[in-house]
Structure formats: structure tokens, C-alpha cells
C-alpha positions as CSV (number, residue, x, y, z in Angstrom):
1,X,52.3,50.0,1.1
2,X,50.4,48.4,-1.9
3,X,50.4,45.4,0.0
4,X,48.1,45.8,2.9
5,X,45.1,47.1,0.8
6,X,45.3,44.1,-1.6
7,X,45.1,41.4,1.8
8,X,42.2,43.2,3.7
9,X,40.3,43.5,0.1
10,X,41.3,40.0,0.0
11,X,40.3,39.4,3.8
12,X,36.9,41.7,2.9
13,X,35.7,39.6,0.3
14,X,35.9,36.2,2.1
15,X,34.0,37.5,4.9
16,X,31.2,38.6,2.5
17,X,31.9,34.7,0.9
18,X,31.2,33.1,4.4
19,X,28.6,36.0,5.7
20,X,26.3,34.8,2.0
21,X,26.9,31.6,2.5
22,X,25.8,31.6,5.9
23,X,22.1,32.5,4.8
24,X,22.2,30.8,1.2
25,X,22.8,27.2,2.7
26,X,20.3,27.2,4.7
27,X,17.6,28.8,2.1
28,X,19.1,25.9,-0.3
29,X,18.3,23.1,2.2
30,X,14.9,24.4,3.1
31,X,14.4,24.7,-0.4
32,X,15.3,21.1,-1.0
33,X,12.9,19.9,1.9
34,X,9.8,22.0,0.5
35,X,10.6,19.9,-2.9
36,X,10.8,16.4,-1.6
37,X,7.5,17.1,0.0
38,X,5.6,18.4,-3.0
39,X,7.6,16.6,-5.4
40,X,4.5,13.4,-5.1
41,X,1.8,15.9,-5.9
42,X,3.7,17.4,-8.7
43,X,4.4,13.7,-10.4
44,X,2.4,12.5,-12.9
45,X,-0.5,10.3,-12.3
46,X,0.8,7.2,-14.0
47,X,3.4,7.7,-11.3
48,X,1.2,7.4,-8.0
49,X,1.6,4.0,-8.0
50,X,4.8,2.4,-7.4
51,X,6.3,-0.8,-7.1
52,X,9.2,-1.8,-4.8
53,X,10.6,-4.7,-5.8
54,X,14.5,-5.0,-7.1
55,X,15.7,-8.7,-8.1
56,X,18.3,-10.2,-5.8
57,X,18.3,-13.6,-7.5
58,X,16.8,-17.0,-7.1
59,X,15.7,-18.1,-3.4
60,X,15.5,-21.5,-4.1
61,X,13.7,-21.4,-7.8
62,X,14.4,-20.6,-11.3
63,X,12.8,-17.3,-10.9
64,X,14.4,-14.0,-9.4
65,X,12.8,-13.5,-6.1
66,X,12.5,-10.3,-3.1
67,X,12.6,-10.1,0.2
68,X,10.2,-8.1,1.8
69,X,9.1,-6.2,-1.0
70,X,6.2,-3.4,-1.2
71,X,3.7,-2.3,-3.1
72,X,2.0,1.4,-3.1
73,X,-0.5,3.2,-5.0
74,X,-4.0,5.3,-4.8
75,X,-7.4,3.7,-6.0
76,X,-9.7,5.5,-8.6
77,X,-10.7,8.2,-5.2
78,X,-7.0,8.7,-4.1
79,X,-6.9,6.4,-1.5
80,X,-3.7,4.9,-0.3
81,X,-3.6,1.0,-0.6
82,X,0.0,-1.3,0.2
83,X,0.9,-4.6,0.0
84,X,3.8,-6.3,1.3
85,X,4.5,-9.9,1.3
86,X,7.6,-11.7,2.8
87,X,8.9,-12.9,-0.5
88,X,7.7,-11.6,-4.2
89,X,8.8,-12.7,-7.9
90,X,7.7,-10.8,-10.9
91,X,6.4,-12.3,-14.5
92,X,5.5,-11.1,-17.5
93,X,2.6,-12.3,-19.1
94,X,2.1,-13.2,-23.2
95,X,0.3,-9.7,-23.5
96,X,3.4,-8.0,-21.5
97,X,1.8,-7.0,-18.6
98,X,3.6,-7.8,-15.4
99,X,2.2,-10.2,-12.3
100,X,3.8,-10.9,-8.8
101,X,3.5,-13.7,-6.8
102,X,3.7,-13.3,-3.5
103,X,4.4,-15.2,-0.3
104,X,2.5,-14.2,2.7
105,X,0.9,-11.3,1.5
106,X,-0.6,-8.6,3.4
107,X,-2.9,-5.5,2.2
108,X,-4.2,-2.3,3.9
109,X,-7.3,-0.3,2.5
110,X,-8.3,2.7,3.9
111,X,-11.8,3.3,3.0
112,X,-13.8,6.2,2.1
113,X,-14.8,6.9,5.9
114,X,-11.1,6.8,6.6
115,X,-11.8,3.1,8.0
116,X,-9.4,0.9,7.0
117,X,-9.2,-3.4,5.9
118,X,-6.0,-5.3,6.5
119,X,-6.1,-8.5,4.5
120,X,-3.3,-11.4,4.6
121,X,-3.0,-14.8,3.6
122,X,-0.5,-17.8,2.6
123,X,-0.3,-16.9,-0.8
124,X,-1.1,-14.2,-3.3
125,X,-1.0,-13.0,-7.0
126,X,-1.0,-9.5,-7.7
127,X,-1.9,-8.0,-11.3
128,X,0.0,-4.7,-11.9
129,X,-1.8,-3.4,-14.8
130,X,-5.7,-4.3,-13.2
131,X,-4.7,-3.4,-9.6
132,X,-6.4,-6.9,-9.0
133,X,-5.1,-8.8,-5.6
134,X,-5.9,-12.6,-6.0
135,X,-5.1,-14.1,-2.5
136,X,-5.4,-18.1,-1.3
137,X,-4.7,-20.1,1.5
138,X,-6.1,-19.1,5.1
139,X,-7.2,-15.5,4.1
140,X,-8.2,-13.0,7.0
141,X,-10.0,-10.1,6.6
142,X,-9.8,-7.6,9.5
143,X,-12.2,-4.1,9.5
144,X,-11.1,-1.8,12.2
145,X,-15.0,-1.5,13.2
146,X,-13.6,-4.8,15.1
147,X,-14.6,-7.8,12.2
148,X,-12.9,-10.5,11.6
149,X,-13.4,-13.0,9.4
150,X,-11.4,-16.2,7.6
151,X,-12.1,-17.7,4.3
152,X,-10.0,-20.0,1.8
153,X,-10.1,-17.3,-1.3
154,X,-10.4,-13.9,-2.1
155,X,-10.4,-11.5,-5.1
156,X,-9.4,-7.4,-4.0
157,X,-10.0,-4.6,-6.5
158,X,-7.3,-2.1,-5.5
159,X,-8.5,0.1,-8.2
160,X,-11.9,0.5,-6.1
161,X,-11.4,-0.9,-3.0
162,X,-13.8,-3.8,-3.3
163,X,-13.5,-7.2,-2.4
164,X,-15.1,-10.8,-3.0
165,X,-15.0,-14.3,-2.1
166,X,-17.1,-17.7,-3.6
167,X,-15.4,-19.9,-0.7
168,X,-17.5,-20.5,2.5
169,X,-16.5,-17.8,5.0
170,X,-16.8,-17.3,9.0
171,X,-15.8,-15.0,11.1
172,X,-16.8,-12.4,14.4
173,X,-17.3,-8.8,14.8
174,X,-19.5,-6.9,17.7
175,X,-22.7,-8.2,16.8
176,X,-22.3,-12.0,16.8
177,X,-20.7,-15.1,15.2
178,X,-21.5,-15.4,11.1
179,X,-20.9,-18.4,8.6
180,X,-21.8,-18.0,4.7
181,X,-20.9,-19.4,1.2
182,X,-19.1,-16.2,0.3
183,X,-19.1,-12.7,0.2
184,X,-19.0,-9.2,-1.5
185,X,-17.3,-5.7,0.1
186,X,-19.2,-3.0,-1.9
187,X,-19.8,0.4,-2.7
188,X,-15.6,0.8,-1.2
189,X,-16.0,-1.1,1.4
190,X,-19.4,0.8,3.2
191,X,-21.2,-2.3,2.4
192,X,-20.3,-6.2,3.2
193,X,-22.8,-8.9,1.4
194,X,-22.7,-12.6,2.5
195,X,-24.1,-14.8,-0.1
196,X,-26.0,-17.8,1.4
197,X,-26.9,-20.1,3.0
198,X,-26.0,-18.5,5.6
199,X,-26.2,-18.5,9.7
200,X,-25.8,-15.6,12.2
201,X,-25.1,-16.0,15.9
202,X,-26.1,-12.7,17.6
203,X,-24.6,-11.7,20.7
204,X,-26.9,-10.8,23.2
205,X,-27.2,-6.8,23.5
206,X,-25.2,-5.8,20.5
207,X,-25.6,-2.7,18.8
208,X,-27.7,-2.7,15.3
209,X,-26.2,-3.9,11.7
């Protein structure tokens, strides 16, 4: 008689188990999704920008080198910037700060009009601590406005989303064909300077600069 009490308490309380657990496992994995979500808003600003490069070993040189690897981060306005590149090694400097040469880098601004600038070229040499992009060798610079434009060096503030070049430059966009002896992206990116001598070819009908 004893024993039919004790098996459908026993039988009672699992059902209350499974009913709980039925609406707590759910609540928990919701509750983990609203934290992954918030958790980069809630990190520390040292942490906003990160850096995704783990050694795999030599590639054909003394020093460590990545495949693929990325770079992320927010200039001094919160805009997102990456790089990526197709191969990267990291060095550290006398002072102890950290550079990375890159192979075929490649770096997206977005601007403060939510424009954006794609840049790549042959090589590259980022500096961590700065947020200074040095790139060389067939650099393009691509504005979404439709510009294009190709020079042999380039210098990229990350940090404020500027740009600048001493090399000659050319390049295209909607009003014409332009060649100069360098040039400056200012006030993040709203402005572009070319430094002369230089020569504009303007299309016939195309909208005002």
C-alpha cells in the first residue's frame, strides 16, 4: 500500500522536473543570445579593436605568418574600419609595440555620411598601436560615389579616417579623368585634395565637384 504513493510522488515530481525545464531552457538560451549581442557594447573600449591573427608557422620565411587574417576596430567617431590581407606576420618593435606586414592588403572605411573607401594594394604595413595603414605597390582607392583612382603609395589614418599620398596619382570618377602629384582625404574622408601640378579631363555634362 505504501508503495504506490512513494512512485506517483516519484512520477509527480519528474513531471514538474520536465514541465520547468520546458520553459527554463528556453529563457536560458534567449538569455544567452541577448548577451552575445550586447556583450560588444558592454566591453571595454580598449577592446573595440581586435586583431585576428593566430601564428600557424613559417610560409616560406623565418617569420610566423597567417592566412587570411583580419583586422577590426572603430576610429576616434565609432566608425567600423577592417583590413584583411592574404597573408600577415606580426613584429614587435624596440619600443614593444606591435607591426604587421601584410600581403595584399585590403581596407574598408565607412565614412561619416555612411560612404565608404575600399583601399588595396601589393603590399602593406599596419601599425597596431597608431592605427596607421602604410600601403605600396599598385594602390587603388575606390569611393562608392563611383571614384577610382591608382597611385604607387599611400599613408591611412584608421584612427580618423584620413588618407595621403606624395606619389603621382590618376584615376576616374563621374566628372572626368584626373592626374596629380599626390593627394590628401580630409576632414574623414568629406574632402579629397590633389596636390599639383595637376590636370583634369572633364567629361562633357557631368554633374558639379
Amino acid at each position: 500500500m505504501s508503495e504506490m504513493p512513494r512512485r506517483r510522488r516519484s512520477g509527480f515530481a519528474r513531471s514538474r522536473i520536465v514541465s520547468t525545464m520546458k520553459y527554463l531552457l528556453p529563457g536560458l538560451a534567449f538569455a544567452m543570445l541577448v548577451l552575445v549581442a550586447v556583450w560588444p557594447r558592454l566591453a571595454p573600449e580598449e577592446d573595440s579593436f581586435r586583431i585576428d591573427l593566430a601564428a600557424v608557422g613559417p610560409t616560406g620565411g623565418a617569420k610566423p605568418q597567417v592566412l587570411n587574417p583580419r583586422l577590426q576596430g572603430m576610429d576616434s567617431e565609432k566608425r567600423p574600419f577592417q583590413i584583411t590581407a592574404d597573408l600577415g606576420s606580426r613584429t614587435k618593435t624596440d619600443t614593444g609595440s606591435e607591426t604587421y606586414d601584410l600581403t595584399n592588403p585590403k581596407a574598408d572605411i565607412v565614412l561619416t555620411d555612411g560612404s565608404w573607401i575600399a583601399l588595396n594594394a601589393d603590399n602593406g604595413l599596419f601599425e597596431s598601436d597608431a592605427n596607421i595603414l602604410h600601403l605600396s605597390g599598385n594602390v587603388n582607392l575606390f569611393h562608392d560615389e563611383g571614384y577610382e583612382f591608382q597611385t604607387a603609395a599611400a599613408r591611412v589614418n584608421l584612427e580618423t579616417s584620413t588618407a595621403s599620398g606624395d606619389e603621382p596619382i590618376d584615376g576616374q570618377g563621374p566628372f572626368g579623368i584626373l592626374q596629380a602629384s599626390g593627394f590628401r582625404v580630409l576632414d574623414s574622408g568629406e574632402r579629397i585634395l590633389f596636390i599639383g601640378p595637376a590636370k583634369m579631363t572633364v567629361f562633357e555634362g557631368a554633374p558639379p565637384q
